[in-house]
DOVOMI-19004 format. One line per 10 residues: number of its first residue (from 0); their letters; for each residue z, y, x of C-alpha. Coordinates in Angstrom, 1 decimal. Example, Ala and Ser with C-alpha at 12.3 -4.5 7.8 and 13.67 -1.06 7.14 Angstrom:
<nodes>
0	as	7.8/-4.5/12.3; 7.1/-1.1/13.7
</nodes>
This chain:
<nodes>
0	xxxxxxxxxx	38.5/-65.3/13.6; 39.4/-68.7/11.6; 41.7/-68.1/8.9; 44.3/-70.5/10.3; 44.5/-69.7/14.0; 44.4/-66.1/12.7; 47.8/-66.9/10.8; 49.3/-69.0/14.0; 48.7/-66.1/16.1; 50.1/-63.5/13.6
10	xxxxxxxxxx	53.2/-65.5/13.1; 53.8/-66.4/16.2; 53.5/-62.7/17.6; 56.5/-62.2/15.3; 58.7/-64.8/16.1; 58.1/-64.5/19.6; 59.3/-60.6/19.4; 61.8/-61.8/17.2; 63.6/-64.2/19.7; 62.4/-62.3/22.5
20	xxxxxxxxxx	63.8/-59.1/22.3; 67.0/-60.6/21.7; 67.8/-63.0/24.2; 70.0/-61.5/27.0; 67.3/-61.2/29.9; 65.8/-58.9/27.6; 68.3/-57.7/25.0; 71.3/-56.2/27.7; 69.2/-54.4/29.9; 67.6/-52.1/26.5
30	xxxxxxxxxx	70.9/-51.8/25.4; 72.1/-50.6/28.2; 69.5/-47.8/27.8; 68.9/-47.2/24.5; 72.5/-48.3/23.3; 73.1/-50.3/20.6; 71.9/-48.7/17.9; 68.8/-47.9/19.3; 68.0/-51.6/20.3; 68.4/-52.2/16.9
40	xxxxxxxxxx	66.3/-49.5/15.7; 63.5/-50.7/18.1; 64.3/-54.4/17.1; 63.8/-53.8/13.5; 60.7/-51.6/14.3; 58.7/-54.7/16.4; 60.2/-56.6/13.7; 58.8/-54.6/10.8; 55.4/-53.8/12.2; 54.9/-57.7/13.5
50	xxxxxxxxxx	55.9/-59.2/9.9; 54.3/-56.7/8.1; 50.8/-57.5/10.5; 51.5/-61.6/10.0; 52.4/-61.4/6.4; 48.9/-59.4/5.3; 46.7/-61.2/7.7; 47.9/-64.5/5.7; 47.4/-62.4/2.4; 43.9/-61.5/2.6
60	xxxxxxxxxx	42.8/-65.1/4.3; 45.1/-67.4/1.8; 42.1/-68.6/0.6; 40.1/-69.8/3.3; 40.1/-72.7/6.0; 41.0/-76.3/5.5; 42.7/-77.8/2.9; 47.0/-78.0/3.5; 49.4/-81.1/2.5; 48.9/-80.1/-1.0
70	xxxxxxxxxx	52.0/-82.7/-1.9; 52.3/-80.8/-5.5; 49.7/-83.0/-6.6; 52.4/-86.0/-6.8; 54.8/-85.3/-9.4; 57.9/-86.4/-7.8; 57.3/-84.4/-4.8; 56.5/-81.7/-6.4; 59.7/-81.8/-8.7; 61.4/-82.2/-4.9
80	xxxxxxxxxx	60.1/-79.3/-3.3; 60.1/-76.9/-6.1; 63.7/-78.0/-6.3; 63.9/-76.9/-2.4; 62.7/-73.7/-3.1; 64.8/-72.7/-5.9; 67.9/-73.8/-3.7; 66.7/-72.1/-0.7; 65.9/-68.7/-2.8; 69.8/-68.8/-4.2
90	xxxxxxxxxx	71.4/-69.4/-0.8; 69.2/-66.6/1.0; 70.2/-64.1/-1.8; 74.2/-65.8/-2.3; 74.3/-65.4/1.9; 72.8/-61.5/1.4; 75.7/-61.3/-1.0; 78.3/-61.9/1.5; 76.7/-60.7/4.9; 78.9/-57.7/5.4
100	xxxxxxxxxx	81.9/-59.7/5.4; 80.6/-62.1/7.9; 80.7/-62.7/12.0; 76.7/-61.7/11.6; 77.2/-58.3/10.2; 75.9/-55.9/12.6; 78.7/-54.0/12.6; 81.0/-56.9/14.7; 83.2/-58.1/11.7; 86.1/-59.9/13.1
110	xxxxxxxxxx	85.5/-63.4/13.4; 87.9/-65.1/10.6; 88.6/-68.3/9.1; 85.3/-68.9/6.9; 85.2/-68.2/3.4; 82.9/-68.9/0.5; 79.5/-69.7/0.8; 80.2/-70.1/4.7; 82.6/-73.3/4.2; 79.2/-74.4/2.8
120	xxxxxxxxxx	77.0/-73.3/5.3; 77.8/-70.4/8.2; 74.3/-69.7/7.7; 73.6/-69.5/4.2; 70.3/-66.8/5.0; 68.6/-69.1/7.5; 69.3/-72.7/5.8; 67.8/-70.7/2.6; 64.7/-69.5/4.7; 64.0/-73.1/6.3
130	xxxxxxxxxx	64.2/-74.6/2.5; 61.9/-71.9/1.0; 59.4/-71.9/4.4; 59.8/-75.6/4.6; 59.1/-77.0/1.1; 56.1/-74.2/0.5; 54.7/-75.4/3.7; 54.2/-79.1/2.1; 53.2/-77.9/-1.3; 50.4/-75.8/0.2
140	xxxxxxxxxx	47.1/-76.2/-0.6; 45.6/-74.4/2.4; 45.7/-75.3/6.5; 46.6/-71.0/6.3; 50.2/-71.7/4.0; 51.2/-74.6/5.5; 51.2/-72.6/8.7; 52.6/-69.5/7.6; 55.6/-71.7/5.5; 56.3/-74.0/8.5
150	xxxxxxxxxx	56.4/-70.8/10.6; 58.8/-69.3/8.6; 61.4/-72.5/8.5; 60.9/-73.3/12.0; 61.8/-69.0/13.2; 64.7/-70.0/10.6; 66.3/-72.9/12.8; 65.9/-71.9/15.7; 67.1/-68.3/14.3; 70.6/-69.8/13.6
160	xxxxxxxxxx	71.1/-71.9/17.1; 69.9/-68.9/18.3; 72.5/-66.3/16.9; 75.3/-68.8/17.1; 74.9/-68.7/21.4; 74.5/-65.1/21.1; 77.5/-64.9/19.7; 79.8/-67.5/21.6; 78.7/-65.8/24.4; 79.8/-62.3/23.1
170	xxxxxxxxxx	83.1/-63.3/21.0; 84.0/-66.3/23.1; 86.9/-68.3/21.7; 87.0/-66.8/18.2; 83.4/-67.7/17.6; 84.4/-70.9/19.2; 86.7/-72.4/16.3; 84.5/-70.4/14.4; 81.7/-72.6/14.9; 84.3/-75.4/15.2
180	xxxxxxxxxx	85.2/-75.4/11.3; 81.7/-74.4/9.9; 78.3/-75.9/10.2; 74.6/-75.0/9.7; 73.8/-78.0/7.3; 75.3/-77.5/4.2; 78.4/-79.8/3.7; 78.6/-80.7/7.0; 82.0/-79.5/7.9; 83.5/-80.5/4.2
190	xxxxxxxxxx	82.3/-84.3/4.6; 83.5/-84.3/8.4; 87.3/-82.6/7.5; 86.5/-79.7/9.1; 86.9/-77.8/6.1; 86.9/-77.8/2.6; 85.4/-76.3/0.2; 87.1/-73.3/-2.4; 84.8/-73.2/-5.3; 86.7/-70.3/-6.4
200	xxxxxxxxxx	85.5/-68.0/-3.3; 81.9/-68.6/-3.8; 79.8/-65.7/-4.6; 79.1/-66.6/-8.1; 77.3/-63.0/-8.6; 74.8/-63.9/-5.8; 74.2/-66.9/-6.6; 73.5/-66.3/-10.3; 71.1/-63.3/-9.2; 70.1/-66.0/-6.5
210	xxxxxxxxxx	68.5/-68.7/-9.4; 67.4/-65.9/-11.7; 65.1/-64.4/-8.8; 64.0/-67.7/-8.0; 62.9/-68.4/-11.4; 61.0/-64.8/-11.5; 59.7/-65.1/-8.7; 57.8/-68.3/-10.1; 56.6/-66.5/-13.4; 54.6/-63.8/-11.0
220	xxxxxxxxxx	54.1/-66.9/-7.6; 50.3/-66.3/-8.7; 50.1/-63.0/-7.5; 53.1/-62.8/-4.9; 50.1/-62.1/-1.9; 48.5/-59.4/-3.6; 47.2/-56.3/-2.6; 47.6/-57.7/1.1; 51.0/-58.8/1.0; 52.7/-55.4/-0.1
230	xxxxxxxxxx	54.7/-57.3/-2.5; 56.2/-59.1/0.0; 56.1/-56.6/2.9; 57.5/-53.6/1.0; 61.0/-55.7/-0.2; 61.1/-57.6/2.8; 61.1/-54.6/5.2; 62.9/-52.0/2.8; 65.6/-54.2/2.4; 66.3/-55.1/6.3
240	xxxxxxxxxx	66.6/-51.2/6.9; 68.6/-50.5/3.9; 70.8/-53.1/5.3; 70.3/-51.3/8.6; 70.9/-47.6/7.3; 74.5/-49.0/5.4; 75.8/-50.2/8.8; 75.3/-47.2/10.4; 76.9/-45.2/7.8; 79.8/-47.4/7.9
250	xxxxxxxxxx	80.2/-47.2/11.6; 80.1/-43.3/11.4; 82.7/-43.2/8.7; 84.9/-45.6/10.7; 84.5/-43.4/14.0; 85.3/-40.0/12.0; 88.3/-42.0/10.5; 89.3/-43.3/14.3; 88.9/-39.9/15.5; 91.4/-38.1/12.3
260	xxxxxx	93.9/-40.9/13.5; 93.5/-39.7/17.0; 94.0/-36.0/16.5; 97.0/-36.6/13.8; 98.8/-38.4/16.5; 97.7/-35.8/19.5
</nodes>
C-alpha cells in the first residue's frame, strides 16, 4: 500500500470512530445499553486500538513516499513553527493539569464561571493538539507527516466544536454563558470583554512541566517513532485510561459517600 494513503486511511479510521461513536445518533442509544461507563470503556477501547493501529502504521513508513512542505528549511519559518510546537506542548500538558476541575471532566463537574488557563482558552488540550499537529505538519519532510500532523490538528478542531454542542445540548443554559464568556482561540474572550484574564490562577506547575517536556521531547524528536511508535502509543494510551481509571474511582467514592449520607439520615 503507498505509504501516504496508508497513513490517510489509518488516521482517518480513528477520527472517524472518534467523532463517530460520540455523536448522539450513535452515542445515546449505547448508553442506553451499556450505561455510561461502559460507553466509555468501549469508546476508549476503539479509541486505543484505532490510535495505536494509525500511530505505528506512520512509524514504520515515516520514511517513505513523497517529499512534505519541508518549511524548516527557511529559517524564519522554522523559528515560527518550532515556536508553535513548544506553545502547543505547554497548553496540552497546562490544560491536563486542570482537566478535573473543568466542564470536560468525565465525571460532569459543574459548569462554573471559568478559571485559569480556561479565561485563556476553554480548550487549552485541543488548541495545544492543533498547534503541535499543525506546525509539525508544515515542518515535515515527508507527504506521510504532513498527513499524520494535519490529521491530528484538523481531529483537534473539529474535537472542540464538537464537545462544546455535546455539551450545550446536555447542560443547556449553564454551558450556555459558559461558552458565552470563554472562547477556543486563545485571548479571544479577554480582547472581546468577555473576560479577563487572572494571571494568578494559571496553572504555573503545568505549565512549567508543560515547556520542560517540550524541550525534552526535542533532545529525543529523532527517535520519538521508534520501535513502531511505542513511544508514543504506550504514554498516549496509558495516560487516557489512567485518566479513565481516576474518574471512576472518584465516582465510586462519591456514590459510597451519597449512600453514608443516605442511611445517617434514614
Amino acid at each position: 500500500m503507498d505509504p501516504a494513503l496508508g497513513v490517510a486511511i489509518g488516521f482517518g479510521v480513528f477520527a472517524a470512530s472518534h467523532v463517530g461513536l460520540a455523536t448522539p445518533a450513535i452515542r445515546g442509544p449505547l448508553v442506553r445499553r451499556l450505561g455510561p461507563w461502559g460507553f466509555t470503556l468501549l469508546f476508549s477501547c476503539v479509541a486505543a486500538v484505532t490510535f495505536g493501529a494509525a500511530v505505528s502504521f506512520y512509524a514504520l513508513h515515516a520514511g517513505e513516499g513523497p517529499a512534505g512542505p519541508a518549511l524548516g528549511r527557511f529559517e524564519v519559518s522554522r523559528a515560527l513553527l518550532v515556536t508553535a510546537v513548544v506553545l502547543g506542548v505547554v497548553l496540552m500538558t497546562a490544560g491536563l493539569a486542570e482537566y478535573r476541575a473543568s466542564p470536560f471532566a468525565m465525571r460532569g463537574a459543574d459548569v462554573h464561571e471559568p478559571r485559569g488557563l480556561q479565561r485563556v482558552t476553554r480548550h487549552a488540550f485541543f488548541v495545544g493538539t492543533a498547534l503541535l499537529g499543525g506546525a509539525h505538519a508544515l515542518l515535515a519532510t515527508r507527504l506521510t507527516g504532513a498527513i499524520a500532523m494535519g490529521a491530528l490538528a484538523l481531529l483537534a478542531v473539529f474535537g472542540a466544536r464538537h464537545q462544546d454542542r455535546k455539551l450545550l445540548a446536555l447542560r443547556g443554559q449553564p454551558y450556555a454563558e459558559y461558552l458565552a464568556s470563554t472562547s477556543t482561540l486563545p485571548f479571544a474572550a479577554a480582547l472581546a470583554g468577555r473576560t479577563r484574564i487572572v494571571w494568578r490562577e494559571l496553572p504555573l506547575g503545568g505549565l512549567i512541566l508543560g515547556l520542560v517536556l517540550a524541550f525534552a521531547l526535542r533532545a529525543v524528536h529523532a527517535h520519538v517513532f521508534d520501535y513502531g511508535g511505542a513511544f508514543v502509543i504506550v504514554p498516549t494510551v496509558g495516560g487516557a485510561f489512567s485518566i479513565l481509571i481516576g474518574e471512576w474511582r472518584s465516582e465510586l467514592q462519591r456514590a459510597r459517600r451519597d449512600a453514608a449520607r443516605t442511611a445517617a439520615h434514614a
